[in-house]
C-alpha positions in Angstrom: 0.0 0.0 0.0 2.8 2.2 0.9 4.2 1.5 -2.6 0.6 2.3 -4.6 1.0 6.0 -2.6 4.3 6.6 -3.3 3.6 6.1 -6.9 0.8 7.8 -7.1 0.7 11.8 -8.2 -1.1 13.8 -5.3 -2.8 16.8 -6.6 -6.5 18.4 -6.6 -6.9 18.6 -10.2 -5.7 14.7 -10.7 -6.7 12.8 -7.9 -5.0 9.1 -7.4 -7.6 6.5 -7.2 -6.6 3.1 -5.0 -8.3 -0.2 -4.7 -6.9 -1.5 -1.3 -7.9 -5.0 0.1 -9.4 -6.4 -3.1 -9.1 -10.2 -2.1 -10.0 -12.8 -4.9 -8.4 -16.1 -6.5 -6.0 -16.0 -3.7 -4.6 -12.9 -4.1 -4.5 -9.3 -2.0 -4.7 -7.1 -5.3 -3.6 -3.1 -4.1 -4.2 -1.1 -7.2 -3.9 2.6 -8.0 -4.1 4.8 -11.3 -1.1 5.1 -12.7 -0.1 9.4 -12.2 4.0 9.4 -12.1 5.4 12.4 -10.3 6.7 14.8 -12.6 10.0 15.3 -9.9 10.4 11.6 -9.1 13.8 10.4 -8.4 15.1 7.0 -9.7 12.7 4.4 -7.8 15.0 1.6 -6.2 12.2 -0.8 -6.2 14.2 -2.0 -3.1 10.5 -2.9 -1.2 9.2 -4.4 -3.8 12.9 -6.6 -3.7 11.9 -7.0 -0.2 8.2 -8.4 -0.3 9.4 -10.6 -3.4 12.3 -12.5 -0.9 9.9 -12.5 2.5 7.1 -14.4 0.2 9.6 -16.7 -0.9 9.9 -18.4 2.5 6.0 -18.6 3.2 4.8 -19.5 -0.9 6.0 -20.9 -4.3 3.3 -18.0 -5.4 5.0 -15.4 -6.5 4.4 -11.3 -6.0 2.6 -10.1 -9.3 3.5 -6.7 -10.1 1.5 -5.2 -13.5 2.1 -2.0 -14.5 0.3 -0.3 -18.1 0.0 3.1 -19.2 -3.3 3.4 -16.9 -2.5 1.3 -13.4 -0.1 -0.1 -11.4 -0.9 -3.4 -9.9 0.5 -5.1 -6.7 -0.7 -8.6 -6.6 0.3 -10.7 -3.2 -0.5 -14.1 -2.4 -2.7 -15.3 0.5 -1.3 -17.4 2.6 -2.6 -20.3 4.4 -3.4 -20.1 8.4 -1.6 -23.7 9.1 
């Protein structure tokens, strides 16, 4: 979530739209309008690094990330209460 805000452009006359908590075939989906930041540095992508290794030790599903010229799309795997 932190990710789909720090994307997203924040101003009055182009509002960022998100889709938080949208839970279906086994996946959190956390999606937001794609609106880059005119003054946005080189992204790292170091916590999207991060989410991709801690998933590794829970699930063989991987961290779907989608991005077109209107969205950006997180897609995280449920995980099983065991």
């Amino acid at each position: 979530m932190e990710n789909a805000v720090k994307k997203a452009q924040r101003s009055i006359g182009r509002p960022s739209t998100n889709c938080f908590g949208n839970a279906n075939e086994n996946y959190l989906t956390i999606k937001n309008n794609l609106q880059l930041r005119s003054n946005e540095e080189e992204a790292t992508k170091t916590g999207l690094q991060n989410i991709r290794a801690r998933y590794k030790h829970f699930t063989n599903n991987e961290v779907e990330i989608i991005e077109n010229e209107k969205s950006y799309i997180v897609k995280i795997p449920l995980l099983e209460n065991k």
